[in-house]
N, C-alpha and C positions, 0 to 999 in steps of 0.2 A: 474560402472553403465552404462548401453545401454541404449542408448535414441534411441526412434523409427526415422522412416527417418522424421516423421514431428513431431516432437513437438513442439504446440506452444509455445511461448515466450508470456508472460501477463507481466504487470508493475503493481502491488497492491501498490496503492495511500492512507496515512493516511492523509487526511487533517486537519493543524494545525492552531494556531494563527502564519503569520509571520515566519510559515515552514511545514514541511513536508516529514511524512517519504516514504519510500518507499522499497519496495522488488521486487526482479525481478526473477521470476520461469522461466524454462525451461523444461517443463513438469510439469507433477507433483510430480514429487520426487525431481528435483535439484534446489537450491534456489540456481543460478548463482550471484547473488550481494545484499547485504539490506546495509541501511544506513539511513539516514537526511540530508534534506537541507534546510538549515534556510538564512533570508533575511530580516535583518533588516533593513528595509526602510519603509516609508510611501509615501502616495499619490500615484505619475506615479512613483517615482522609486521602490516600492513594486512591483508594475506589472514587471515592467525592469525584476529587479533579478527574480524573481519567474518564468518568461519566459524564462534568460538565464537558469536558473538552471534546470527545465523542458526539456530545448530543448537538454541538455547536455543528459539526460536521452534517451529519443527518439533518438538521433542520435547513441548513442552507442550502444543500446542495441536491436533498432526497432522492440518495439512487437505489436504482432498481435490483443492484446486488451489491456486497462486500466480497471485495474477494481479499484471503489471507494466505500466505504460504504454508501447507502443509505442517513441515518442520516445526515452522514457531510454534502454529496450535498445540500441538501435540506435549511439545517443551513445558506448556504451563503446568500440566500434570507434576512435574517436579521443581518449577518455578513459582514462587510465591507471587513474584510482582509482575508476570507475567499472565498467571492463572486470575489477580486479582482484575485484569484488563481485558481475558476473555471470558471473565465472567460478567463483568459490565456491557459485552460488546454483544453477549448471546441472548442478554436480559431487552437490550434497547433494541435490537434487529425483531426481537418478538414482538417487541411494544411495535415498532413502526412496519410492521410484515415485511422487512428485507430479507432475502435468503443470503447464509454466510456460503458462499465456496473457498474450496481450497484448491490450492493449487502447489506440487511438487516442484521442489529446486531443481529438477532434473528439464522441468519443463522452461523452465526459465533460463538455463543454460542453454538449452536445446534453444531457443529465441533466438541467444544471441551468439553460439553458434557459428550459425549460417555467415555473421557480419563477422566471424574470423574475432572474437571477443576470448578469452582464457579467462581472464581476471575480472573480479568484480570494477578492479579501477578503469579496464578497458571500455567493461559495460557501460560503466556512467560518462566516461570519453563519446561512447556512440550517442549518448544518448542526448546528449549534450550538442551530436552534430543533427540527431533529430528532431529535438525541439530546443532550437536555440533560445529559447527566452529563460532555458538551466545552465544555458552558459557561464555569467557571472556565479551561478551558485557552485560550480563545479569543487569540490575541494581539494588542494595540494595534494600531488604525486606526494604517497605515504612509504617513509623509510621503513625498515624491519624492525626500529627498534620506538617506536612510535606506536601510540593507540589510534583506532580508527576515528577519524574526524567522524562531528556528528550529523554534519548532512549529511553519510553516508545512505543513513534511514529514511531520508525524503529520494533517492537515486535507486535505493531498493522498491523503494513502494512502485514507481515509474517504471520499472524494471517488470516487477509483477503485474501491472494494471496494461504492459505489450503482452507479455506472455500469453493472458487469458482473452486475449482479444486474437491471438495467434494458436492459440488449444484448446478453446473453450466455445468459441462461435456459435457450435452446436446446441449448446444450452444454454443459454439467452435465455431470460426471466422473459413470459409472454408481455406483450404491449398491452397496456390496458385501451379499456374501449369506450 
């Protein structure tokens, strides 16, 4: 694969209860790293972990935006463990000058869409034939009476990090010089 002389690098942030997954593009065809990181703590050491684990992100990877889904942002407002991760995430984006975007669930459907996708589980099926190396991570067709496995949240973030590369193109953080 040829990546052009600038492609940026985005972080697509799933935000969870107490984790969160994440994917990291290199352009828009190479999905350079996805995964989850989870932090079981409460009170000040929830924030602790969630900012060690964040800052782990940012330092290896230093992209050029974060992009988050709309929704979740908004949810921390009445979300304690949620608001306690966008408050760490708004504080470290300042430190390191990343701009956070958002992006709507509508835009993310609208993605996948086109590939004939309804369900989250279809999404992470496609997505899984587009970058086969999430194969193995795929997680079992989920019953009705079952909770969502937890890679779901590293299939979301992937999920997000097409989207904004699919609706967002236009606004690309400038290349540095």
């Amino acid at each position: 694969m040829n990546l052009r002389i600038y492609d940026p690098t985005i972080l697509a942030i799933d935000l969870r209860h107490r984790r969160f997954g994440y994917a990291v593009f290199e352009g828009h065809r190479h999905l350079r790293d996805s995964g989850q990181r989870v932090y079981r703590a409460v009170g000040e050491a929830e924030a602790a972990m969630a900012s060690k684990r964040l800052a782990i992100l940012l330092k290896s990877f230093s992209p050029s935006a974060i992009v988050v889904k709309r929704e979740r942002w908004d949810r921390a407002q009445t979300s304690s463990h949620i608001s306690a991760l966008v408050e760490v995430m708004t504080q470290m984006a300042s430190t390191y000058s990343i701009p956070i975007l958002l992006i709507g669930d509508d835009d993310v459907r609208k993605t996948f869409h086109n590939l004939g996708c309804e369900t989250r589980a279809e999404i992470a099926t496609a997505l899984a034939r587009i970058f086969p190396e999430l194969a193995w991570r795929l997680p079992p067709k989920r019953r009705a009476w079952q909770s969502e496995h937890p890679r779901m949240a590293m299939f979301d973030a992937v999920a997000l990090g097409l989207a904004y590369w699919q609706h967002q193109s236009t606004k690309l953080p400038v290349p540095p010089e």
